[in-house]
N, C-alpha and C positions, 0 to 999 in steps of 0.2 A: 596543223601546220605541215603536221608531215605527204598529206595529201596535197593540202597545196601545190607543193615543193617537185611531187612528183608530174602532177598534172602541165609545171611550168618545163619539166626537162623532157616531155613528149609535145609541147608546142615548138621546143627548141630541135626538139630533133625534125621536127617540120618543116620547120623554117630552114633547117640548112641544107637540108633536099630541095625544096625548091631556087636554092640561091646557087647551085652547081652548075659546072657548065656540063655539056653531053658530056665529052669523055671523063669529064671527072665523073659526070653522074654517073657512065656507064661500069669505073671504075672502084665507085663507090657505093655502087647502089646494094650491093647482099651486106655489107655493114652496116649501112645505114639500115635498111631490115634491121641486122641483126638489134642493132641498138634500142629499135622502135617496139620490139617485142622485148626485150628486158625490161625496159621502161611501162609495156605495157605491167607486163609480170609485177614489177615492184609496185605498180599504183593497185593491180588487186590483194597482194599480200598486202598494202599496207591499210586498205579498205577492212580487210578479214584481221588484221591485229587490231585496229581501232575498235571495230566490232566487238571484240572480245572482251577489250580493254573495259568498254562500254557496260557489255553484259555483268563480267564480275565486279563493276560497282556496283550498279542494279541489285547486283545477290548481296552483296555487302553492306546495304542499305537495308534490304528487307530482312538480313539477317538481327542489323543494330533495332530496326525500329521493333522486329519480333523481342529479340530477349527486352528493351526499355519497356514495350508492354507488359510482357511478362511481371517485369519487377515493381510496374507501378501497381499491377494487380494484386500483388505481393505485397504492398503497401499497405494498401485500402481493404485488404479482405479482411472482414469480422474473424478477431483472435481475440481467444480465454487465454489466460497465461496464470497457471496455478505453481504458488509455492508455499513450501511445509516447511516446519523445524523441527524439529525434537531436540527436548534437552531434560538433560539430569544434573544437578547441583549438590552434593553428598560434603559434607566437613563434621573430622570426628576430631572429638582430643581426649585422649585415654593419660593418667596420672599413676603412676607406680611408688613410691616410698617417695612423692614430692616434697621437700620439705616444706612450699609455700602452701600448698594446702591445691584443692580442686576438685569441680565434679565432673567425674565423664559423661560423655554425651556425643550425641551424632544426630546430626539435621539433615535430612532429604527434600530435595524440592523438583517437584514435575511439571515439565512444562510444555503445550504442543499450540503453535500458531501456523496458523496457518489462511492465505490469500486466494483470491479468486478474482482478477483484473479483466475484463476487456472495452477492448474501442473498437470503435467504427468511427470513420467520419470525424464528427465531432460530438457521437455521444461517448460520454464515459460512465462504467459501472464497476465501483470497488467492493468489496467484500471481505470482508477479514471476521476470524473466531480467532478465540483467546481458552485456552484453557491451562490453571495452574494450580499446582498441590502441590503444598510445604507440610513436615510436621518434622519436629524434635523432640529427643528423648533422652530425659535427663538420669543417671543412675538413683535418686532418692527420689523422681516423680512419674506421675504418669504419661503417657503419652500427649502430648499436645501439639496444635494447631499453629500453622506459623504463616501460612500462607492459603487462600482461597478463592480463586475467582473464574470464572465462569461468562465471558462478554462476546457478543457478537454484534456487528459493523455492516451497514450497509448506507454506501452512496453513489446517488443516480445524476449526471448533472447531462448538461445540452448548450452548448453556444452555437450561435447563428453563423458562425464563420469562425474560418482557422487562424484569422486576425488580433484576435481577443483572445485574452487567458480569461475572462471572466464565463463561468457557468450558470445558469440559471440551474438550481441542485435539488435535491431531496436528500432526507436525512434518517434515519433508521436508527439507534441503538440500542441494546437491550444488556443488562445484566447483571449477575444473582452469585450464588453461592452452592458449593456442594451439601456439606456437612453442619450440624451444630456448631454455634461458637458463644464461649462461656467467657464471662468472668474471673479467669483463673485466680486460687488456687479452688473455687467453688463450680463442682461441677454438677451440681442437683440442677440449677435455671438456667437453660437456653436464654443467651439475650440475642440471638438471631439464629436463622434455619434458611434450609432451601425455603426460596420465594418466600422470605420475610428477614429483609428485605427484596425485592426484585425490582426494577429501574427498568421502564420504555421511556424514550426519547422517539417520537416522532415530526417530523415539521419540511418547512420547507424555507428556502431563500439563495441567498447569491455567495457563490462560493468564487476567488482566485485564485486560480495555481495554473503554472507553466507544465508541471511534472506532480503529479498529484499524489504520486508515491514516494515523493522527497518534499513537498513543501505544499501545504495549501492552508487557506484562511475563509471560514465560512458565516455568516453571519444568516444567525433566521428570524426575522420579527414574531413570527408563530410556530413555537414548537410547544405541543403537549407532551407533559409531564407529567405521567403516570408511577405512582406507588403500588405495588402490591406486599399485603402482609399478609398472607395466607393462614396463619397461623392465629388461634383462639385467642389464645393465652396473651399471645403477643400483641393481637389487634385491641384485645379488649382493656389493656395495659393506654393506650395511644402508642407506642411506637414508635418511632420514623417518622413521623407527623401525622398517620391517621387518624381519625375521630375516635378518640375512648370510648369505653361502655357508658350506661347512666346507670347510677345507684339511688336507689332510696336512704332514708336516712336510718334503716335495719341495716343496708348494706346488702341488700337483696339486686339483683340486677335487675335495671329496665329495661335498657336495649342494648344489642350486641353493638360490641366495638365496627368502624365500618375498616374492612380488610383491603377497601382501593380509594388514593387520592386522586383525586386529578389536577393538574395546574397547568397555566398558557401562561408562557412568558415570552423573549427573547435569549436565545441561544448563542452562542458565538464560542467555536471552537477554533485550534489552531493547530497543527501538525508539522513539525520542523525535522530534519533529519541531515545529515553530512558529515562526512569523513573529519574528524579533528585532523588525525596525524596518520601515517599507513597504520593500517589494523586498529583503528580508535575509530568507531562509531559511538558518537551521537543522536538521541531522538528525545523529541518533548512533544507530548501532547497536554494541552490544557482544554480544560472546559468553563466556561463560566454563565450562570441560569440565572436570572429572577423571575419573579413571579411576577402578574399584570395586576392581580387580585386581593392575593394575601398580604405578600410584603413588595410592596415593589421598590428594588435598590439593595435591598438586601439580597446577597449576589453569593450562591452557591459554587463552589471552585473546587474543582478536581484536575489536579497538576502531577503528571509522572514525567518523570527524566530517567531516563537510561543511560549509562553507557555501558559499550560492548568493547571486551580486548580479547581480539583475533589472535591466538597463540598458536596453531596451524590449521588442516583443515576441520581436525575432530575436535579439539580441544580449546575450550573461550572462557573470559573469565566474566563479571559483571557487576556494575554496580549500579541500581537503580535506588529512587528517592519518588514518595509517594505522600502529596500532599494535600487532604482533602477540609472541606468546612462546609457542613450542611446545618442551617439555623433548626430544621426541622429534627436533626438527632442529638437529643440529650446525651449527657454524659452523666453516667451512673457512679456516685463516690462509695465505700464504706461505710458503715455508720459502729456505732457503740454496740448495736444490738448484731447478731449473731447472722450471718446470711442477709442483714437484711441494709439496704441501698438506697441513698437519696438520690433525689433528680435534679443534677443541676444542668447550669443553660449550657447550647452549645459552646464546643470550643475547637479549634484548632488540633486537627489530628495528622500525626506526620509517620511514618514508616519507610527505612532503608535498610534495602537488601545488596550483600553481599556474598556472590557465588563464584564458584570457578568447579568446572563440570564439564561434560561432553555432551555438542550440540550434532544433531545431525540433518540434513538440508536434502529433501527427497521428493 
């Protein structure tokens, strides 16, 4: 416009030069110049500011589409995103001339988790280890076992577009135990060790989740289910469901007990997690297996719930609930005789822990 504007006030100075008469022309004619050359002046300044105007959009453009590149690259680039905890759980209660009576004691529980996340695109790959050690110590007993586990996580999934929260997944888990664990107050018979029992979960199928480290739901028509019982004594007992030894009827043995089961069933896990209230987290993870072969319907269920109370940034408290049933593990009662234990059917096993300890996040 602004050119326009000038272009139109040097055809005006034109025009009023040639509509003069001589003497006025002769009396007007170095102003009228003079006008003709401001006028030219204003139309190339305002040529060279439009110009300018021009250029520093151009810069200003190539500057936004530079950094929005940037940032979508930023987006899309393959990121690992690794994180750790550490945590310590300690409660003691010491009794001095109590009149109600009591025994001292103090519980320790160790705990280290730790993740390993990345995306691209649309593949995702999670990764989590688990490691935990409890023990309690009472002043009239020995040391004892309170807590044990040992698990590591691994899943791989892939959707065909950023459309769909649905995965096509794979599924990975495995895990076992550190130390012996007895029948207390009897500690001559190990009734489990390292790898016996030990648990692979292998398979694959279709997993949903929006956010897969707050909430997902995976279902697998084929995952193997692998036993390991490493252990003689243990395998040749049956165990966890292995195949017992064979005796003659001296009681001589025929064949060794077998130390790996395997079974294919359907899988179907589920992973829940979210803030109850400020500093009150929530998480449930459940599993539940049958077999294709052995039993099918009869549904193995491993269910933990946590919650976590955030007290600042060192200091959390915790209460989890751990509820398992495997048709394949007996339960060992008492008997009249001395050390010595019947085999009844499975049942219903439940364990809650309550700690408050310092976590640390590294």
């Amino acid at each position: 416009m602004r050119k326009i504007f000038m272009m139109c006030m040097v055809l005006l100075c034109q025009f009023s030069n040639g509509q003069t008469t001589g003497k006025e022309k002769d009396s007007v004619a170095v102003a009228k110049a003079d006008s003709l050359v401001i006028a030219k002046a204003m139309l190339i300044a305002a040529e060279k500011t439009n110009t300018l105007a021009i250029d520093l959009a151009v810069a200003k453009a190539q500057i936004i589409a530079a950094y929005k590149a940037d940032s979508i690259a930023a987006l899309v680039k393959p990121k690992w995103v690794q994180k750790n905890r550490a945590g310590v759980d300690i409660s003691e209660v010491t009794f001095v001339n109590w009149n109600s009576g009591g025994s001292n004691s103090i519980s320790a529980l160790l705990g280290l988790d730790s993740s390993l996340n990345y995306k691209y695109e649309n593949l995702y790959w999670g990764t989590r280890g688990k490691i935990r050690y409890g023990v309690n110590k009472q002043e009239d007993q020995e040391l004892r076992k309170t807590e044990d586990i040992i698990e590591f996580d691994s899943n791989m999934g892939y959707r065909k577009d950023s459309l769909t929260n649905w995965f096509f997944s794979a599924q990975f888990n495995f895990r076992t135990q550190f130390t012996n664990g007895y029948n207390y107050p009897n500690r001559e018979r190990a009734i489990s060790k390292f790898m016996a029992p030990g648990y692979l979960f292998v398979g694959g199928g279709a997993e949903y989740g929006k956010n897969m480290e707050k909430f997902s739901f995976y279902f697998s028509p084929l995952t193997v289910k692998t036993t390991y019982v490493l252990d003689r004594g243990l395998a040749d007992k049956g165990a966890f469901g292995v195949e017992p030894a064979v005796y003659d009827d001296a009681g001589n043995k025929i064949r060794d007990g077998r130390m790996i089961r395997n079974e294919l069933g359907i899988l179907i896990t589920n992973y829940f997690e979210t803030e109850m209230f400020e500093n009150i987290n929530v998480s449930s993870k459940i599993s539940l297996y049958t077999d294709y072969i052995n039993s099918f319907g009869n549904v193995d269920v491993d269910w933990l719930v946590n919650f976590n109370f955030k007290v600042n940034q060192y200091v959390k408290a915790s209460l989890g609930s751990h509820l398992k049933y495997d048709d394949d593990i007996k339960i060992l009662t008492p008997t009249d005789i001395k050390d010595t234990y019947a085999e009844n059917g499975a049942k219903v096993q439940w364990k809650q822990i309550l700690g408050v300890g310092v976590a640390i996040d590294f």
